[in-house]
C-alpha positions in Angstrom: 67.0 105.3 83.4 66.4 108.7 82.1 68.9 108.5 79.9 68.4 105.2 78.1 64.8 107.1 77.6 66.5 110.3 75.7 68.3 108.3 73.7 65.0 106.3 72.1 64.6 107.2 68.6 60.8 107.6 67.1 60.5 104.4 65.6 62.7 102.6 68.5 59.9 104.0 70.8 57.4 102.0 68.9 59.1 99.1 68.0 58.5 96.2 71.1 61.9 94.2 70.1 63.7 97.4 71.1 61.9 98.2 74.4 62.2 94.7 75.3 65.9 95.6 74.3 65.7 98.8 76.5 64.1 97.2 79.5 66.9 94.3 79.6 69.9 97.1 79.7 67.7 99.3 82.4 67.2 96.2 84.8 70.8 94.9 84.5 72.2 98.8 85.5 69.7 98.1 88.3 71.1 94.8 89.6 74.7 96.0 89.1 75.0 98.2 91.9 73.1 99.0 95.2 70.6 96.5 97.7 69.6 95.1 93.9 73.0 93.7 93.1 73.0 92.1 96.8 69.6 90.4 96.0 70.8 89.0 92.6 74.4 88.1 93.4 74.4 87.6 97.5 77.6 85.6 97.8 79.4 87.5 95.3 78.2 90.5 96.8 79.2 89.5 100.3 82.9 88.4 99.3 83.7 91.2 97.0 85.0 93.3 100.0 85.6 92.2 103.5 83.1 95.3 104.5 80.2 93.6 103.0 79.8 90.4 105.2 79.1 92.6 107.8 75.5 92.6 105.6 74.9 88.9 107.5 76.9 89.4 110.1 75.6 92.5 112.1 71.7 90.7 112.0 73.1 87.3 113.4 74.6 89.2 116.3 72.0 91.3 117.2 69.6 88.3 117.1 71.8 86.2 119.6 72.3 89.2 121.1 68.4 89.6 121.9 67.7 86.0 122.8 70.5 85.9 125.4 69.4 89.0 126.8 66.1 88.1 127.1 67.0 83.9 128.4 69.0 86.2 131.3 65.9 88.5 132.0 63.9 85.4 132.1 65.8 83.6 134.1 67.0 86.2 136.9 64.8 88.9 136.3 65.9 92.8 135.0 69.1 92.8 137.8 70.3 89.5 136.4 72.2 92.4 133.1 74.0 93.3 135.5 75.2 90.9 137.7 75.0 87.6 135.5 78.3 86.2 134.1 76.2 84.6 131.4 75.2 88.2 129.9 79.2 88.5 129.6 79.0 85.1 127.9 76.4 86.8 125.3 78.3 89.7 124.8 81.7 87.6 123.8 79.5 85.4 121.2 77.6 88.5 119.8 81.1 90.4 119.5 82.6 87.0 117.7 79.7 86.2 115.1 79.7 90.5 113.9 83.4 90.7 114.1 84.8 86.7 113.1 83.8 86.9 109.6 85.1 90.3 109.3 88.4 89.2 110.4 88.5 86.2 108.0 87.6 87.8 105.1 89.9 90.3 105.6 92.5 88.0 106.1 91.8 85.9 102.7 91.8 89.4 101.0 94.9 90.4 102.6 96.6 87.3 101.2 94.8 87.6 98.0 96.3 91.2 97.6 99.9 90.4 98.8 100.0 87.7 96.4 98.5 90.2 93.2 101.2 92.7 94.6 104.0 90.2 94.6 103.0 88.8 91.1 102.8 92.5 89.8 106.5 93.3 89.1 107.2 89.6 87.3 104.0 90.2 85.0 105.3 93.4 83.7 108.9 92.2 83.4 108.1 89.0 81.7 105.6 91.1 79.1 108.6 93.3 78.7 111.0 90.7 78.0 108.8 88.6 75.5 107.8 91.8 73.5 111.3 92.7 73.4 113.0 89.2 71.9 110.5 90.3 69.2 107.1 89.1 69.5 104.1 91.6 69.4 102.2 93.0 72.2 99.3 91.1 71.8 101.3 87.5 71.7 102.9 88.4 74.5 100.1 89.1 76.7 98.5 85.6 75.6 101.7 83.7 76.4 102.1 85.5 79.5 98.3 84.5 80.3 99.5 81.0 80.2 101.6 81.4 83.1 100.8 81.1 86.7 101.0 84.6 88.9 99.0 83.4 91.8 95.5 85.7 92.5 96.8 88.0 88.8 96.1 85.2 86.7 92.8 85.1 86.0 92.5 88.9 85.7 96.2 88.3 82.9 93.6 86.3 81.2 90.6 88.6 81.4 93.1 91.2 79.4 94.1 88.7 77.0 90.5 88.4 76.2 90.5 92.0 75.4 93.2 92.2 73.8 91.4 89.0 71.5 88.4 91.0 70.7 90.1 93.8 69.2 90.5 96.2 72.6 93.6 98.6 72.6 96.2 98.0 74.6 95.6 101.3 76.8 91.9 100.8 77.1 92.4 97.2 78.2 95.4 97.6 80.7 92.9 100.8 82.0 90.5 98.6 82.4 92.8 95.8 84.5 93.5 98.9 86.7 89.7 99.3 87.3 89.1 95.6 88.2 92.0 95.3 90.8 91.1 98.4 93.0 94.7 98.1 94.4 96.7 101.5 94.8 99.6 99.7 93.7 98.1 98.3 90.8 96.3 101.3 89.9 99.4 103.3 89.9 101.6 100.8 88.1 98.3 100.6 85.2 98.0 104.2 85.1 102.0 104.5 84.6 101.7 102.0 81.7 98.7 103.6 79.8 99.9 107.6 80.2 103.4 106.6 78.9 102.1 104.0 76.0 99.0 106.8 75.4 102.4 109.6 75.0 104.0 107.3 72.1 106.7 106.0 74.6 108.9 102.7 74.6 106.9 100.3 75.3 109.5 98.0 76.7 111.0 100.4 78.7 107.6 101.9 80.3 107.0 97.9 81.3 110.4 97.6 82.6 109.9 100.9 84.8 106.5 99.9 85.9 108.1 96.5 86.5 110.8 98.2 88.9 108.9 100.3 90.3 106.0 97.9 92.0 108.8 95.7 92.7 110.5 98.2 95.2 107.3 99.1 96.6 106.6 95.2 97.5 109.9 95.4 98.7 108.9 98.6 101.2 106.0 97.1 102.0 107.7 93.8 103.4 110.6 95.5 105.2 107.9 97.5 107.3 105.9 94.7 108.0 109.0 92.7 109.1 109.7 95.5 111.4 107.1 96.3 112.9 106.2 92.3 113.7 108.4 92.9 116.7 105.8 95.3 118.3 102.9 93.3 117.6 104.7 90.4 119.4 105.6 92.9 122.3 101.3 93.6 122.4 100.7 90.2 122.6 102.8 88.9 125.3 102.2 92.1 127.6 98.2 90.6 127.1 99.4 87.8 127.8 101.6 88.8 130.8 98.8 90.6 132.1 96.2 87.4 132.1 99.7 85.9 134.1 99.3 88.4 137.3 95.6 88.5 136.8 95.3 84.7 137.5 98.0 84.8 140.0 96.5 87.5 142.0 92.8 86.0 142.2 94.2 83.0 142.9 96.3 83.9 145.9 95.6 87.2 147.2 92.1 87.9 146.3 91.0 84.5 147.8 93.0 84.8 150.7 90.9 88.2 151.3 87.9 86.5 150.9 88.2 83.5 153.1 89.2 86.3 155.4 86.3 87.7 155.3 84.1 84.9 155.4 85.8 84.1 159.1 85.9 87.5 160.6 82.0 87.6 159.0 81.3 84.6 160.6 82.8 85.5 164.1 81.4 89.2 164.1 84.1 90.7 166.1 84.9 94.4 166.1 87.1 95.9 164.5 88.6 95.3 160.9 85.6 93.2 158.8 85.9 91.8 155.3 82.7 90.0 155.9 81.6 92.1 152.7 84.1 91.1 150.2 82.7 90.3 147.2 85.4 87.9 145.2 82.8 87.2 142.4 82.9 90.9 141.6 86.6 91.4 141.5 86.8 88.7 139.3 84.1 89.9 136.7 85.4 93.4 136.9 89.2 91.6 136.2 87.1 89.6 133.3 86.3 92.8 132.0 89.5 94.4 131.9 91.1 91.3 130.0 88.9 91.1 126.8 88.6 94.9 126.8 92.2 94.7 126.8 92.8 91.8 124.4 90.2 93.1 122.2 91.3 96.8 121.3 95.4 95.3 121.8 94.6 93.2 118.6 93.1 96.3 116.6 96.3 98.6 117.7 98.6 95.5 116.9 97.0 95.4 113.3 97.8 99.1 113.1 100.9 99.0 113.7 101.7 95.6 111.7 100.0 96.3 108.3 99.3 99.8 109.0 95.4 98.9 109.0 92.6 99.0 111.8 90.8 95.7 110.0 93.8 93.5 109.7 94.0 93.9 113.4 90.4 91.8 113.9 92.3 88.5 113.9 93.9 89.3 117.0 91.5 91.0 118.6 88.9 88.1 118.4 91.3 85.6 119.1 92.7 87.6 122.2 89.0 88.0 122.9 88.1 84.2 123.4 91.5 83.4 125.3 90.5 86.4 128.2 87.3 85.3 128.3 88.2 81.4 128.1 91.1 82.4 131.2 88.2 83.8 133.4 85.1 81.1 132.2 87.0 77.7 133.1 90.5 79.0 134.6 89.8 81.2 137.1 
């Protein structure tokens, strides 16, 4: 703000059309960035990054999370936290209305970005070809805008716009970098602007950036595709280990506890299970499977895309089954 104020002339300090001028750039700097920009812009806010739906997110959860525990309180008193299946019920739903979102957004951007990365290398080829067979940069880049590259098409056409009101070529491809905050993007730009801004082949620099994103997609999909194999080894030992769980409650720890209920019952000395508590083995086994199926999913998106986030899917979806296994199953 202080700097729109330094920059004030004399007579623009007394003249109302340009403080009304002044005022109008000042409050749009204040609604681009910060809580501001949120109140303005709240879905485009919230969808810009996966991160930010965590802004509605985090306050639904904690309000379910209130109202259950206080529904439990009322209903069975201050002991009823910890010995009430439905405060594990709570806890599930809370964890699935913060995280859930997170873990769709993050999907859609993961897609949105593998298909910007796959477009990448065909954009820069085809621009490369077409400026070659003789047509000049700026034709190219409007033909190319006519062309379909999936989630890079409408930020082609953004640049043809530039490119239409008289930008350079380096400030507007700099400027494409900028919107699509995409390492491989950003490198591949950045390539493109230092060679065109040294007086390079322009043809050539297009071709190389071309080649260049194109064996990096090509990396990126041979890791993915190897690593899938572990990710399916983390979901069926979770699944394997719901398996025994079940198995084991249903034979061996009920056996034990119509054991107990007997030798209870008949009060004879000697070896008593008269206190075996079944419910409790089975909430502390409850526990074990969504804490398990929960931080599996994180380390299986780890190890698939190389990213804690793209992990969420998994992790709330391993979530509901454990807690689905020991709510209706077991």
């Amino acid at each position: 703000m202080g700097l729109f104020e330094k920059k004030k002339t004399p007579q623009a300090a007394t003249d109302p059309q340009s403080d009304e001028i002044y005022q109008k750039i000042k409050t749009y700097h204040q609604y681009s960035e910060g809580a501001l920009r949120f109140v303005k812009h709240p879905f485009r806010t919230l969808f810009e990054k996966p991160i930010n739906i965590l802004y509605v997110s985090v306050p639904s959860g904690l309000i379910v999370l209130i109202i259950g525990l206080a529904m439990a309180v009322q209903q069975g008193g201050p002991g009823a936290l910890l010995t009430s299946t439905f405060v594990d019920d709570v806890a599930v739903f809370t964890t699935v209305i913060i995280v859930g979102p997170l873990a769709i957004t993050d999907l859609l951007e993961g897609r949105r970005i593998a298909s910007i990365e796959a477009a990448l290398p065909n954009f820069f080829r085809d621009l490369a070809g077409m400026h070659e067979s003789g047509m000049t940069l700026p034709g190219a880049i409007h033909l190319v805008s006519q062309a379909e590259y999936g989630a890079l098409t409408p930020h082609i056409r953004q640049l043809d716009q530039r490119i239409s009101w008289n930008f350079a070529f380096i400030d507007a491809i700099r400027q494409l970098g900028k919107e699509i905050p995409i390492p491989l993007v950003e490198r591949s730009v950045d390539l493109v602007a230092r060679a065109s801004d040294a007086g390079g082949d322009i043809v050539e620099v297009l071709r190389a950036a071309g080649k260049d994103s194109a064996e990096y997609v090509v990396m990126k999909t041979d890791r993915k595709n190897n690593m899938f194999i572990y990710v399916i080894i983390i979901l069926a030992s979770f699944a394997v280990f719901l398996f025994v769980v079940m198995i084991l409650v249903s034979s061996f720890l009920k056996t034990m506890a119509d054991l107990g209920a007997e030798t209870g019952a008949s009060s004879q000395a000697g070896f008593n299970l008269g206190g075996f508590d079944l419910a409790l083995y089975v909430r502390v086994f409850s526990h074990a499977g969504m804490f398990q199926g929960f931080f599996s999913g994180l380390v299986a998106g780890v190890m698939g895309e190389g990213r804690v986030t793209a992990g969420l899917k998994y992790s709330v979806l391993m979530l509901i089954i454990a807690w689905a296994t020991f709510r209706f199953m077991v």
